[in-house]
C-alpha angles and dihedrals in degrees: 000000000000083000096064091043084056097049083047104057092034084057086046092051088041091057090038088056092050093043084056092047094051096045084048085054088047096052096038092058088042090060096045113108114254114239106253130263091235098062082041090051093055100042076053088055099035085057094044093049079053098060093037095061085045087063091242086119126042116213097269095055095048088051092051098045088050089055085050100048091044084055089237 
């Protein structure tokens, strides 16, 4: 029996050691910076001109979803 209590506890720190790794790869992601709103705000913008020139969006709904967007 004690080789099966070994593979046991091998198969336990095995499972310990991924479950570590993973709340390292949590907490490194945590601490990572957010990008800020104001990239996010003009991507928002640079999709929305585009659509815009494509005629998906008359003028007052680009305006509004600018406004939007700009958080105004």
């Amino acid at each position: 029996m004690g080789a099966k209590s070994a593979q046991k506890s091998q198969a336990a720190a095995q499972q310990e050691a991924a479950q570590n790794q993973q709340i390292a790869e949590l907490q490194a992601a945590a601490a990572a910076p957010a990008a800020p709103a104001e990239d996010d705000a003009m991507a928002e913008i640079t999709k929305l001109a585009q659509m815009h020139a494509a005629g998906i969006l008359t003028d007052e709904e680009f305006a509004a979803a600018k406004a939007k967007a700009l958080g105004i």
